[in-house]
C-alpha positions as CSV (number, residue, x, y, z in Angstrom):
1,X,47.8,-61.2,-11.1
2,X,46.6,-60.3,-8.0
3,X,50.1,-58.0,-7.1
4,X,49.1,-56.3,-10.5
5,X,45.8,-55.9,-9.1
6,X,46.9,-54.2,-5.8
7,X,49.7,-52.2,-7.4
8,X,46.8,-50.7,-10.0
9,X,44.7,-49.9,-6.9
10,X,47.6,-47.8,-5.3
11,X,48.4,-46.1,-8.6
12,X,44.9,-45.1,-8.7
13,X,44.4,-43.8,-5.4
14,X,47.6,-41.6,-5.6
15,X,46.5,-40.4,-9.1
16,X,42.7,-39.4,-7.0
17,X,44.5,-37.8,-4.1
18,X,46.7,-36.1,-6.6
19,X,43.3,-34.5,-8.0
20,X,41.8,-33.7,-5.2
21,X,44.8,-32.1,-3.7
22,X,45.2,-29.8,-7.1
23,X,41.3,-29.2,-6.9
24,X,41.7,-27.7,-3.2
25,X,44.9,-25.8,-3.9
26,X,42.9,-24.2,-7.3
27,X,40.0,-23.1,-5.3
28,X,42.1,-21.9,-1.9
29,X,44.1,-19.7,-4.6
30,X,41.0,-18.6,-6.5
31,X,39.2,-17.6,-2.9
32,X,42.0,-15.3,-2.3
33,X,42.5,-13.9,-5.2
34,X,38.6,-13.0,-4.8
35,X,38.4,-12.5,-1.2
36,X,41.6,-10.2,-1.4
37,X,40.8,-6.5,-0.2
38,X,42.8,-3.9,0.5
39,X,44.2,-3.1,4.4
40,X,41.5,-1.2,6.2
41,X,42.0,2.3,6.1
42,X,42.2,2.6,2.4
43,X,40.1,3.0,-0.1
44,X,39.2,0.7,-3.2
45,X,39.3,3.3,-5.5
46,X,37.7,7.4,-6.5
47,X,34.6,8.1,-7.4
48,X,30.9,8.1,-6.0
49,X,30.0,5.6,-3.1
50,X,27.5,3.1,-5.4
51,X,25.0,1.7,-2.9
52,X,23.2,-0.3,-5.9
53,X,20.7,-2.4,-3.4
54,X,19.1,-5.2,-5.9
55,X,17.4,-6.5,-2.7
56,X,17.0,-5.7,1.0
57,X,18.4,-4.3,3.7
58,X,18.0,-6.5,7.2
59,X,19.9,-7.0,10.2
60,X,21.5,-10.3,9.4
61,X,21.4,-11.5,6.3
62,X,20.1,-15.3,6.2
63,X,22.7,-18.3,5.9
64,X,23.1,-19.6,2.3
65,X,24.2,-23.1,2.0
66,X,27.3,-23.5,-1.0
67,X,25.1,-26.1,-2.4
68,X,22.1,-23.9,-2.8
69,X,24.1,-21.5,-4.1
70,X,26.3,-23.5,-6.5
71,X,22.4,-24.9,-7.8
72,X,20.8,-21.9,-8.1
73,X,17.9,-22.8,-5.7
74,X,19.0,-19.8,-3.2
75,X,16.9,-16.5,-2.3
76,X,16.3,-14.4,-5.7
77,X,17.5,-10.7,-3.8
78,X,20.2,-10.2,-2.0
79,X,20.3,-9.2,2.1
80,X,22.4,-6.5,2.9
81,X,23.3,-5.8,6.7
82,X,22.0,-2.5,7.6
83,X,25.5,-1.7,10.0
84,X,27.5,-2.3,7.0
85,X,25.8,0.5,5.3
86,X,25.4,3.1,8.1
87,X,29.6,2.4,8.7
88,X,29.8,2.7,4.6
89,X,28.0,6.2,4.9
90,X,29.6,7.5,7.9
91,X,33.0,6.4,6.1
92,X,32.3,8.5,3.3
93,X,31.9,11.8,5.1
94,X,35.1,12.0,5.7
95,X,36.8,10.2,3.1
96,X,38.2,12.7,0.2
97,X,37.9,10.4,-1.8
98,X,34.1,9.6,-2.0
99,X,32.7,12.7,-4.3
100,X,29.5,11.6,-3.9
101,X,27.3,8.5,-2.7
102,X,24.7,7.2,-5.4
103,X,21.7,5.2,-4.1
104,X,20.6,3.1,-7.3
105,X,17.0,2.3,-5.8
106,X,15.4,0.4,-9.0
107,X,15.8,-3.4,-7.3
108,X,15.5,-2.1,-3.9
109,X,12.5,-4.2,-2.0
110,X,12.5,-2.2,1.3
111,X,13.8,-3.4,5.3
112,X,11.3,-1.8,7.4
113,X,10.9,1.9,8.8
114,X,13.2,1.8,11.3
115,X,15.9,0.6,8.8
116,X,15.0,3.0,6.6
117,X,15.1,6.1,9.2
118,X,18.5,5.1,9.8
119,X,20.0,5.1,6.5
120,X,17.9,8.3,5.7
121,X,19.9,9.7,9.2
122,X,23.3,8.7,7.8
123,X,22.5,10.2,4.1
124,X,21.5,13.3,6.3
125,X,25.4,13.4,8.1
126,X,26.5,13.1,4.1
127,X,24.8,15.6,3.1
128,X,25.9,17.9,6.2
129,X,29.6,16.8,5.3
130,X,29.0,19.2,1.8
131,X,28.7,16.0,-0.2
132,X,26.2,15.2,-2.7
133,X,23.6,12.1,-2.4
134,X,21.6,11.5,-5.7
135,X,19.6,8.7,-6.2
136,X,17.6,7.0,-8.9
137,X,15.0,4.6,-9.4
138,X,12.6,3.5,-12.7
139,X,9.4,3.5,-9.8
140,X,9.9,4.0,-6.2
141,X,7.9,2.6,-3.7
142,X,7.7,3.7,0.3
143,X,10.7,2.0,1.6
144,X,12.4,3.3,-1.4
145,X,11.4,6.6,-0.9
146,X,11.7,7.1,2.7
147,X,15.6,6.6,1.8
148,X,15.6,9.1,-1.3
149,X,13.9,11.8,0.3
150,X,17.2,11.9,2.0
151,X,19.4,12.8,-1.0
152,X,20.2,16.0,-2.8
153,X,19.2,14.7,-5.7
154,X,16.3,12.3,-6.7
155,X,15.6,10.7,-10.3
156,X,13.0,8.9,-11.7
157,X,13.1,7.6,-15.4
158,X,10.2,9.5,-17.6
159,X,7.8,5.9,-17.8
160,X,8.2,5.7,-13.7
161,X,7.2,7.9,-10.9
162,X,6.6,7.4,-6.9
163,X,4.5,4.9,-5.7
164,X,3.0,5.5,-2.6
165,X,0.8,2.5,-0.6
166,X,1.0,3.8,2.7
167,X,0.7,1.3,5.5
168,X,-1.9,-1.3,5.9
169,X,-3.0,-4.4,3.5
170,X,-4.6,-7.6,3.3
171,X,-3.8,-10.8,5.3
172,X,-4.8,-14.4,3.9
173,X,-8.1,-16.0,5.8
174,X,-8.4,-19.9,5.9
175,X,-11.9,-20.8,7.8
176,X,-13.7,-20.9,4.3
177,X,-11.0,-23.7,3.2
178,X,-10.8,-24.9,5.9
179,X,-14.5,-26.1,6.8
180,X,-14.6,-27.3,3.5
181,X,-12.2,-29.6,3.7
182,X,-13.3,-30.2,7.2
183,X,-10.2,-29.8,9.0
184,X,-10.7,-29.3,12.6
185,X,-8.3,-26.3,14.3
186,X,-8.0,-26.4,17.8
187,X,-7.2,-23.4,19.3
188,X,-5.7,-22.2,22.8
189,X,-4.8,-19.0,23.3
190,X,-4.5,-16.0,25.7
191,X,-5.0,-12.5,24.6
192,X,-8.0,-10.3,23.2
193,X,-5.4,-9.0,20.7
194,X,-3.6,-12.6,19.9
195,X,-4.5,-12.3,16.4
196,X,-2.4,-15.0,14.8
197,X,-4.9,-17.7,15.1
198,X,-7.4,-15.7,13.2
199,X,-6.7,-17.0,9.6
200,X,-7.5,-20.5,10.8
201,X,-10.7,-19.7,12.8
202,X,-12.5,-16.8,10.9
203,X,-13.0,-15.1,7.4
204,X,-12.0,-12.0,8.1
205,X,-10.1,-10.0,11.3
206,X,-12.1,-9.6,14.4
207,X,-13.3,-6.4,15.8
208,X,-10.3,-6.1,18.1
209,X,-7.6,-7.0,16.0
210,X,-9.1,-4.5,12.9
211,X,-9.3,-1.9,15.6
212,X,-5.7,-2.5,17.4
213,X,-4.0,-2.9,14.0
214,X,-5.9,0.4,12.2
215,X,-4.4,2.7,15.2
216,X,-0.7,1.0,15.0
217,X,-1.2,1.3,10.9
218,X,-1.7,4.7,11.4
219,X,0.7,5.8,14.1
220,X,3.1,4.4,11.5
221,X,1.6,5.9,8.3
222,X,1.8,9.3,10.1
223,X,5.3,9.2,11.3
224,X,6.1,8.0,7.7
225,X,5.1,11.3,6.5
226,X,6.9,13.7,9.2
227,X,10.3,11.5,8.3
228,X,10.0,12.5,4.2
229,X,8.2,15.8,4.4
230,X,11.0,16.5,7.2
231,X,13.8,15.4,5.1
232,X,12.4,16.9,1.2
233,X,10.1,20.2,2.8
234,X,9.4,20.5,-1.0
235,X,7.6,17.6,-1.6
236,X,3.6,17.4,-1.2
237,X,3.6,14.2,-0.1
238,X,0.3,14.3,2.0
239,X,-1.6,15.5,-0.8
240,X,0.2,13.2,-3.3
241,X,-0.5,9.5,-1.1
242,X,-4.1,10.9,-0.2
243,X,-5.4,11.4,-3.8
244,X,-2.9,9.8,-6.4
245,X,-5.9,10.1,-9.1
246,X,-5.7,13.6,-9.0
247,X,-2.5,13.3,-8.9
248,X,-2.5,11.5,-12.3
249,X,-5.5,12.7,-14.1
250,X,-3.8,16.3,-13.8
251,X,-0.9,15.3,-15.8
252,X,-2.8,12.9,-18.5
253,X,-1.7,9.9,-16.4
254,X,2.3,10.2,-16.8
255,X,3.0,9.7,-13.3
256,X,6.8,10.6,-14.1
257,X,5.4,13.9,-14.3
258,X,2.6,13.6,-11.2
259,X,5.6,13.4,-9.5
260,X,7.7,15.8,-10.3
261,X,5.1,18.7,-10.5
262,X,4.2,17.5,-6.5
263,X,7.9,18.0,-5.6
264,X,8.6,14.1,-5.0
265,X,11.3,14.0,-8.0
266,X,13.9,16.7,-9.0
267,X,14.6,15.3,-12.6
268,X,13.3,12.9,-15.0
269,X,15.7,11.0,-16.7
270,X,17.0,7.5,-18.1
271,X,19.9,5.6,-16.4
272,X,21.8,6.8,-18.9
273,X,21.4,10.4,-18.1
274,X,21.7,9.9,-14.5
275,X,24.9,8.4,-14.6
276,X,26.1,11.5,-16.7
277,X,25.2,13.9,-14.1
278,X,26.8,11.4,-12.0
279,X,30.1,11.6,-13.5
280,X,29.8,15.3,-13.6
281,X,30.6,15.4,-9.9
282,X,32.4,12.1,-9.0
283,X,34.7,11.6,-12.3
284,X,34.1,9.7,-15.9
285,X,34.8,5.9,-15.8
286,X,37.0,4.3,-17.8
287,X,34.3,2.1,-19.4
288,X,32.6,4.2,-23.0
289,X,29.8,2.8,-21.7
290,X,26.4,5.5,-21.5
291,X,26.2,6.7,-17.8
292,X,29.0,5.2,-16.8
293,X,30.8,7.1,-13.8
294,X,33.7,6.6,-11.5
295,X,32.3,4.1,-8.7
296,X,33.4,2.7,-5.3
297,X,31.9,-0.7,-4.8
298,X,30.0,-0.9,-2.2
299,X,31.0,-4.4,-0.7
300,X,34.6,-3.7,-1.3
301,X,34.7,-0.4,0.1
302,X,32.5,-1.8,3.7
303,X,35.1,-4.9,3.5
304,X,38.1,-2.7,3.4
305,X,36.8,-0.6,6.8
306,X,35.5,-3.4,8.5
307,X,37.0,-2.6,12.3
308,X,38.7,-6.0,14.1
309,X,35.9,-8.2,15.8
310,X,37.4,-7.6,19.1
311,X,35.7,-5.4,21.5
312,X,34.7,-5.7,24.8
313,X,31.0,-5.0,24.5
314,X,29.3,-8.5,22.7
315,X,27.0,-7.7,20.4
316,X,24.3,-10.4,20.3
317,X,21.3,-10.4,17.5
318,X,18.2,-11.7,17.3
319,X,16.8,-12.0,13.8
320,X,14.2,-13.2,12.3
321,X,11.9,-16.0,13.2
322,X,12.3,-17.5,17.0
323,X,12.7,-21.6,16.0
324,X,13.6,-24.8,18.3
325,X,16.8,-26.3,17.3
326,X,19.4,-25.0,15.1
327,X,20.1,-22.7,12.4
328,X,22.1,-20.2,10.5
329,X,22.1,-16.2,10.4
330,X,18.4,-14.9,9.3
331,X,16.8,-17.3,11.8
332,X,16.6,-16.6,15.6
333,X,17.1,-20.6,16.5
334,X,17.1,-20.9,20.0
335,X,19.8,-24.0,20.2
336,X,22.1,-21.7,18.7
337,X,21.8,-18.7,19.3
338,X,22.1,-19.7,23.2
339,X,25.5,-22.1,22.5
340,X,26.6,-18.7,20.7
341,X,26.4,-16.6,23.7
342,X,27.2,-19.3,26.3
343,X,30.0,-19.7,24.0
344,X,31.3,-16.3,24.1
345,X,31.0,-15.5,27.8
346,X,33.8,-18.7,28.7
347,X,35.7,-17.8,25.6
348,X,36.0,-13.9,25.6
349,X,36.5,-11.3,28.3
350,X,33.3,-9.1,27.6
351,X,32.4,-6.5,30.1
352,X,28.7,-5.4,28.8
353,X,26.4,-7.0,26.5
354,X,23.9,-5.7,23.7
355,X,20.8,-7.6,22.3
356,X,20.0,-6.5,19.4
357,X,16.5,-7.8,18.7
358,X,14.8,-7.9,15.5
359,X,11.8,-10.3,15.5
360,X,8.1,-11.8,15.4
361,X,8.5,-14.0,17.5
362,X,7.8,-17.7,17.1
363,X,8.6,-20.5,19.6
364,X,8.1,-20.5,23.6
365,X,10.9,-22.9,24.3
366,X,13.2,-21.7,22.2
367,X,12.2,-17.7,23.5
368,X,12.7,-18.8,27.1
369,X,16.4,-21.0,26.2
370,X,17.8,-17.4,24.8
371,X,16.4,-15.7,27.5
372,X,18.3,-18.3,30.1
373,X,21.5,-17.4,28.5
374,X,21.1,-14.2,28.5
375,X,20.2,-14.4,32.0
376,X,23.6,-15.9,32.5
377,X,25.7,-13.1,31.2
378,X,23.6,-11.1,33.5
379,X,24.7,-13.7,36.1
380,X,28.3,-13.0,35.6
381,X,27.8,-9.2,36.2
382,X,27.5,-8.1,33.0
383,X,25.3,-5.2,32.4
384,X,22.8,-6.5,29.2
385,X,20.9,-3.4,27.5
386,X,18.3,-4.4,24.7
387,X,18.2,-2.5,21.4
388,X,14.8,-3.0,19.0
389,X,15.0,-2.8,15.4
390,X,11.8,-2.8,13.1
391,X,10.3,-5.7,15.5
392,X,11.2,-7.2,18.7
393,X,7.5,-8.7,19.9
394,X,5.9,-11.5,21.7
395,X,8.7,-13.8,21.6
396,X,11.1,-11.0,20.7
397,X,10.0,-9.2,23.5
398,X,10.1,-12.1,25.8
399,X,14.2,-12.5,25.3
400,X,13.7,-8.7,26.0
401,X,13.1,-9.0,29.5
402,X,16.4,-9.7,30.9
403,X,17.2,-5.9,29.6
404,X,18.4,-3.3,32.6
405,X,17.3,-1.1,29.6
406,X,15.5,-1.5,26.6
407,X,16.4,0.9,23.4
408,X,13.7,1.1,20.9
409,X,12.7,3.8,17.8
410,X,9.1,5.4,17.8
411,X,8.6,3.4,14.6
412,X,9.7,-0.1,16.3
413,X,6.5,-2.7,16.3
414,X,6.5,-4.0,19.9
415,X,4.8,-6.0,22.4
416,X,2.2,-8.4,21.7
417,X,2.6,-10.6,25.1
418,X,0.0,-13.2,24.5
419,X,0.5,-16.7,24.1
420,X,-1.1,-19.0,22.0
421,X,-1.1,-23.3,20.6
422,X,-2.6,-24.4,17.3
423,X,-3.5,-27.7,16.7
424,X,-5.3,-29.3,13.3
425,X,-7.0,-32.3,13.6
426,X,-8.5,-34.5,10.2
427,X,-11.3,-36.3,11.4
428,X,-13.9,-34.5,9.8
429,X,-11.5,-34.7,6.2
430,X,-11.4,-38.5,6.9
431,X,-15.0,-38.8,7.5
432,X,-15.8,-37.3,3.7
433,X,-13.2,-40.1,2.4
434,X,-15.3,-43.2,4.4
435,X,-12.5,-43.6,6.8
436,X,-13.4,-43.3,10.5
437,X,-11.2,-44.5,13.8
438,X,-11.4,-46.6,16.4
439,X,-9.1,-48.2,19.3
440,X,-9.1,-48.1,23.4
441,X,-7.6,-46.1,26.2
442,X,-7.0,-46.7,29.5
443,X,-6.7,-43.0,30.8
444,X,-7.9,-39.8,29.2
445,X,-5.3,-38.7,27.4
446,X,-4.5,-42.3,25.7
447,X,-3.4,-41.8,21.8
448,X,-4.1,-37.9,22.5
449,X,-3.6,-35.8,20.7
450,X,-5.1,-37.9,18.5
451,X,-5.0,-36.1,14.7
452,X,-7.1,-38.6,13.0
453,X,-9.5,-39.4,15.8
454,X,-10.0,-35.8,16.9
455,X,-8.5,-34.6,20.8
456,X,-10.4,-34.8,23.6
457,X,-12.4,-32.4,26.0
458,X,-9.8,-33.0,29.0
459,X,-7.0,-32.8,26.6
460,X,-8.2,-29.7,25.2
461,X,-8.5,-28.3,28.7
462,X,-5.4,-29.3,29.8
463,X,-3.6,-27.7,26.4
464,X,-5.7,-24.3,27.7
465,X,-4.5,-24.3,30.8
466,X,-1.0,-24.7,29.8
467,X,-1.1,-21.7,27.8
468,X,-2.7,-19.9,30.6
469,X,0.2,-20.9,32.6
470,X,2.5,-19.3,30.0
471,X,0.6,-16.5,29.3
472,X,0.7,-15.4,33.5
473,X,4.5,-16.7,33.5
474,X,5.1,-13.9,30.2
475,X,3.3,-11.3,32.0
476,X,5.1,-11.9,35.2
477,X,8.6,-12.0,33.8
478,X,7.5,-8.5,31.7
479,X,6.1,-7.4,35.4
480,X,9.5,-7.9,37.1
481,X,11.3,-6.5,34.4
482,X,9.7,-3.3,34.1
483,X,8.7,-3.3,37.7
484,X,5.1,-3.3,37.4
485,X,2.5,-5.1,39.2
486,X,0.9,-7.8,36.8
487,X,-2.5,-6.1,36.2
488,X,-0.8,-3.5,34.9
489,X,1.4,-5.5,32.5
490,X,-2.0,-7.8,31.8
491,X,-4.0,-4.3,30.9
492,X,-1.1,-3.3,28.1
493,X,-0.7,-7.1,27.1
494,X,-3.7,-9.7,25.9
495,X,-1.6,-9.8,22.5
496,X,-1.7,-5.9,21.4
497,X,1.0,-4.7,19.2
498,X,2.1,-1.4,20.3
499,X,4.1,1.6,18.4
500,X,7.7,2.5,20.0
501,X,6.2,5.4,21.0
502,X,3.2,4.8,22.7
503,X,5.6,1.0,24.1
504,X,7.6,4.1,25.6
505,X,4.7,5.9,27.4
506,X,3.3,2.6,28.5
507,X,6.5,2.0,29.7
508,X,7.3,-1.2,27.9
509,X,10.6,0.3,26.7
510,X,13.1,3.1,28.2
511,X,14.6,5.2,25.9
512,X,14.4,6.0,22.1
513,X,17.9,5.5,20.4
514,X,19.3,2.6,17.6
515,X,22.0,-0.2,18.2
516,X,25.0,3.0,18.7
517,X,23.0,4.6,21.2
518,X,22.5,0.5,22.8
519,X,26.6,0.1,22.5
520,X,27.2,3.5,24.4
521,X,25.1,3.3,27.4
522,X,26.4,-0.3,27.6
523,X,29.9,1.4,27.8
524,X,29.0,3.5,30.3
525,X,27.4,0.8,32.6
526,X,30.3,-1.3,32.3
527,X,32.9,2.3,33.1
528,X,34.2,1.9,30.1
529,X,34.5,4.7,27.8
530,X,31.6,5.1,25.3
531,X,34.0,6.4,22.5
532,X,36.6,4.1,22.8
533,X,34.3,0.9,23.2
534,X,34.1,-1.6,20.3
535,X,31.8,-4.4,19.6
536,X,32.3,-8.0,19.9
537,X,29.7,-9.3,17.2
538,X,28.3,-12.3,18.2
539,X,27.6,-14.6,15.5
540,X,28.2,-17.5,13.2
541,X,30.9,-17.1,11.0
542,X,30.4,-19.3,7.3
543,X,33.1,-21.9,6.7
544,X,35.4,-20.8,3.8
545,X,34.1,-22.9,0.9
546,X,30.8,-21.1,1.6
547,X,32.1,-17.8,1.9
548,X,34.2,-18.2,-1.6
549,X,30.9,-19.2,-3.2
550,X,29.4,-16.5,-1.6
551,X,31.3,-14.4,-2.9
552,X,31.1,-15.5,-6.7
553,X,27.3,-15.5,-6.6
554,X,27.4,-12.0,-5.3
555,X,29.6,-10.9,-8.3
556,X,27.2,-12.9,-11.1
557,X,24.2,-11.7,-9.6
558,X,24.4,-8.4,-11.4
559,X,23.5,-10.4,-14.4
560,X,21.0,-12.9,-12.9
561,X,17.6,-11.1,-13.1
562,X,16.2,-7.8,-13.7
563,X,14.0,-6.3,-11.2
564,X,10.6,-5.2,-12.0
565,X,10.5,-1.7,-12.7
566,X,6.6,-0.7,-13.0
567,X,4.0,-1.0,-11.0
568,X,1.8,-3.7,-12.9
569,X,5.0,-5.5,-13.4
570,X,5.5,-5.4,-9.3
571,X,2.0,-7.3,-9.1
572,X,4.1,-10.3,-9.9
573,X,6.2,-10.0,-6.5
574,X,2.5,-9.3,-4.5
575,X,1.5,-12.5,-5.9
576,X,4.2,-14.5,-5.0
577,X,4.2,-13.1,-1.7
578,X,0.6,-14.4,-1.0
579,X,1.9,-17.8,-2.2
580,X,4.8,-18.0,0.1
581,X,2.6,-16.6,3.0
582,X,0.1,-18.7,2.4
583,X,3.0,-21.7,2.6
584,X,4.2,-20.5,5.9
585,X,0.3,-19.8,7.3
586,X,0.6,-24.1,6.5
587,X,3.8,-24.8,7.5
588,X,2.8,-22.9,10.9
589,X,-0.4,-24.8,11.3
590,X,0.6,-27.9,10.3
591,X,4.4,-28.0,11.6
592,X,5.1,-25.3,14.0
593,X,6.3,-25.0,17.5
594,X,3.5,-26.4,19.9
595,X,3.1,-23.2,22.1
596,X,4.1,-19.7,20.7
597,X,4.6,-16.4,21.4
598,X,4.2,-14.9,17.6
599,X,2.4,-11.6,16.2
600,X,0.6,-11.7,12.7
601,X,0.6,-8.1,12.5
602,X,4.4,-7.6,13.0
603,X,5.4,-9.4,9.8
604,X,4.3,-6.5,6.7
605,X,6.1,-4.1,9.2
606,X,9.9,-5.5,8.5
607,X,12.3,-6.7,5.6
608,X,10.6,-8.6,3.0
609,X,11.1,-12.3,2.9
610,X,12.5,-13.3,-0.3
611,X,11.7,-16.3,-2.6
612,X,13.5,-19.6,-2.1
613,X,13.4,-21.4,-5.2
614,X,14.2,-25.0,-3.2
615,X,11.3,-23.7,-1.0
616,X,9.0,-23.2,-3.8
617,X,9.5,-26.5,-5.7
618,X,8.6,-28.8,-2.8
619,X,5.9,-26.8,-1.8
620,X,4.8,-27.2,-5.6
621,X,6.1,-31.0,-5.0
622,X,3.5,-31.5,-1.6
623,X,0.8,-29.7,-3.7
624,X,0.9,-32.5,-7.0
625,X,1.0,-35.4,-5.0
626,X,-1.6,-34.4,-2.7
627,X,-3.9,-34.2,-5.9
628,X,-2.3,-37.0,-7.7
């Protein structure tokens, strides 16, 4: 019985290795045959360029996990990487076989004004190349239209129109909440700017901050204008953003019509009817569906380009929120990002390298452990040249200072050296429960900090002084860097967020040019020749079950939601922005890094964060058993 026993065991473990053996050679076959593209240099197929962006466009797209994405419980917008379309565009100049590139702008939820002035740049080398650009969207709003300005054509469906907000809005303000429930914040901080802390300690933005944020708002707004009136002369966009009721009432409210009478829209038309004129100049599909026209997908055509990784100049980015610890793409971890690089200087034979920053800022530690490695690479002789995107302040410009030069746009939100700690503390909650504390110490700082009892007057100090320490160790390394004593560095800093092009006549950055401009003069300092260099791109690579799922989701997403495509409908995607910014305002309070080098202001200035449906449910989790 027993031999029977044993030999059934065997039998079924060879049957279950069997299985799983089939199962991995089905899906290594089926990634193949869907990660197949043709050999760079040749294109997919003939038709118009489709760059159909249901989402943003960032710098590095965030790490999706193959579970989250197999449940469903992923971002609901895609991230696309903003190199991958500039190289797309400046592709299709040349490439006979692109008649045309088509923006289809309807799910488009912006990237920031730097992004935007880039892509509007390489529509603007299209257009030069004799090509056409037409682009179409049910209701476009800034981002959106900053990028459309750009093309030949624009459409707008007869029940849409242009949207304009300008810059500025509202952030959330805790204090009310927050005595009520009688939380205690303790806050240290440096900076008359440092702005962050002000949700948790008054109703409404201080003097300084509303002042410091109105002139950035409007250095911003302004420049804005001189981008689209520059690209579409035609269009009377001041006079359109700076009375849209007149703009309306003259037309009987069809703002279809508001904006085509002020110049912002060429056409009205359906989808249908812009895809015909479409096909007029790139070729009819082979699908009899309305508006159909020959198309180039946009994935497959960047995929097929896509030069070797293999240069000599690394190419390290900075993305997104600076954390402690690890993390994927989307999220500037400091663990990681720093075994990256120290990674790639023993491993590769780089001869220059480029940080391309695009962030807030967040943690101290995990600022200054990216700053130490790319102190290092400095260290070995390489020359290190910064390039800012959309945002590279406080701790974005702290990992800045290694720089021997620092690249930034006149639209890049910058600076914002000031340091800060936030601490809550629940006695006064406790107390309106009947629960107080008790205990001993032997020193001061026994039990502290002590979140139930409430901290004490030397620990308080002491946490004060440390971020006073920080705050003179920021301005110093920003002093050495841009050789200038440190009053002058402290008289630009206390926490204000600057413009790129006022950061340039303050002297916080050198030169105005994007990540190109960054990989050429890196060239040149390392005597290499700027047009033969190539990148080294110096990031984490997703293992190949994620990157087949990846790629699976990013075909069904077509089909996953529609986007909202009128204004009252957008309301929906305000709202749930307030809710995830007000979860982040408490996971910052309540779990964030102890001492950081973060900027409020910065974060309505770059791509949009998108909802995480895991994210939302254990928020909504937290929320029913706290009031269970």
């Amino acid at each position: 019985m027993a031999f029977v026993k044993g030999a059934w065991r065997i039998l079924v473990a060879i049957k279950d290795g069997l299985v799983l053996l089939f199962l991995l050679l089905f899906f290594g076959a089926l990634y193949a045959a869907l990660s197949y593209s043709p050999k760079p240099g040749k294109t997919v197929s003939s038709g118009a360029l489709l760059l159909d962006l249901n989402g943003s466009i960032v710098e590095q797209p965030a790490e999706i996990g193959a579970m989250a994405l197999l449940s469903g419980s992923g971002p609901d917008a895609k991230e696309y990487r903003l190199s991958d379309i500039v190289a797309a565009l400046d592709s299709a100049k040349t490439d006979a076989k692109v008649k045309a590139v088509v923006l289809n702008l309807d799910g488009f939820l912006g990237g920031g004004q730097v992004a935007m002035a880039r892509v509007g740049k390489a529509l603007d080398a299209v257009r030069a190349a004799k090509k056409p650009v037409l682009a179409y969207a049910t209701l476009y709003s800034d981002d959106g239209y900053q990028i459309a300005a750009h093309a030949t054509e624009v459409w707008s469906d007869p029940l849409g129109g242009v949207a304009i907000m300008g810059r500025g809005g509202s952030n959330l303000y805790y204090k009310g909440l927050i005595d009520k429930l009688g939380v205690n914040t303790h806050v240290y901080r440096v900076g008359t700017y440092k702005s962050f802390v002000e949700p948790f300690t008054r109703a409404e933005q201080s003097p300084e901050a509303k002042q410091a944020n109105q002139a950035l708002a409007g250095s911003l707004w302004q420049s804005w204008q001189d981008d689209v009136a520059k690209a579409r002369p035609k269009a009377k966009i001041a006079a359109y953003a700076a009375n849209p009721l007149a703009a309306a009432q003259a037309v009987g409210g069809d703002m279809g019509k508001a904006a085509l009478a002020n110049g912002l829209v060429d056409k009205l038309g359906d989808e249908a009817a812009f895809g015909e004129r479409v096909a007029q100049i790139a070729g009819e599909a082979a699908s009899d569906k309305a508006g159909s026209f020959a198309t180039i997908d946009l994935a497959s055509y960047v995929k097929a380009r896509k030069p070797a990784n293999d240069g000599q100049i690394g190419v390290l980015t900075i993305a997104g929120d600076i954390v402690d610890g690890e993390a994927g793409p989307g999220t500037a971890a400091g663990d990681t990002i720093s075994d990256l690089l120290l990674t790639a200087l023993d491993e590769k034979e780089l001869k220059a390298l480029v940080v391309r920053v695009d962030s807030p800022g967040g943690s101290v530690m995990a600022s200054e452990k990216i700053r130490g490695a790319i102190l290092k690479a400095k260290g070995d002789g390489l020359p290190v040249v910064v390039s800012m995107a959309n945002v590279a302040a406080s701790g974005g410009y702290w990992v800045s200072t290694p720089a021997d030069i620092i690249f930034a746009e006149p639209d890049t939100i910058t600076g914002s050296i000031g340091v800060f700690g936030i601490l809550p503390s629940f006695e006064g909650t406790l107390a309106k429960m009947g629960i107080t504390t008790d205990g001993v110490r032997t020193t001061p700082l026994s039990g502290q900090p002590d979140i139930a009892g409430g901290t004490t007057p030397e620990f308080d100090h002491i946490m004060q002084l440390g971020v006073e320490n920080i705050y003179r160790r920021f301005v110093g390394l920003v002093a050495q860097s841009r050789k200038k004593s440190p009053e002058a560095i402290d008289a630009i800093a206390q926490g204000r967020v600057w413009d790129g092009g006022t950061a340039r006549q303050i002297g916080l950055v050198d030169r105005f040019g994007g990540l190109e401009e960054a990989i050429a003069e890196a060239a040149r300092r390392a005597k290499l020749d700027p047009a033969k260099a190539k990148a080294y791109y110096i990031e984490k690579q997703p293992d190949s079950f994620t990157a087949f799922v990846q790629s699976v989701a990013d075909r069904e997403q077509g089909d996953a939601s529609a986007p909202p495509r009128d204004m009252l409908a957008r309301q929906a995607l305000i709202q749930r922005g307030w809710a995830m910014q007000a979860v982040s305002d408490v996971k910052a309070l309540v779990m964030g890094a102890g001492v950081r080098a973060d900027c409020l202001e910065c974060r309505g200035y770059g791509a949009p964060k998108h909802r995480n449906a895991a994210q939302e449910r254990s928020v909504l989790a937290m929320l029913a058993e706290y009031w269970r």
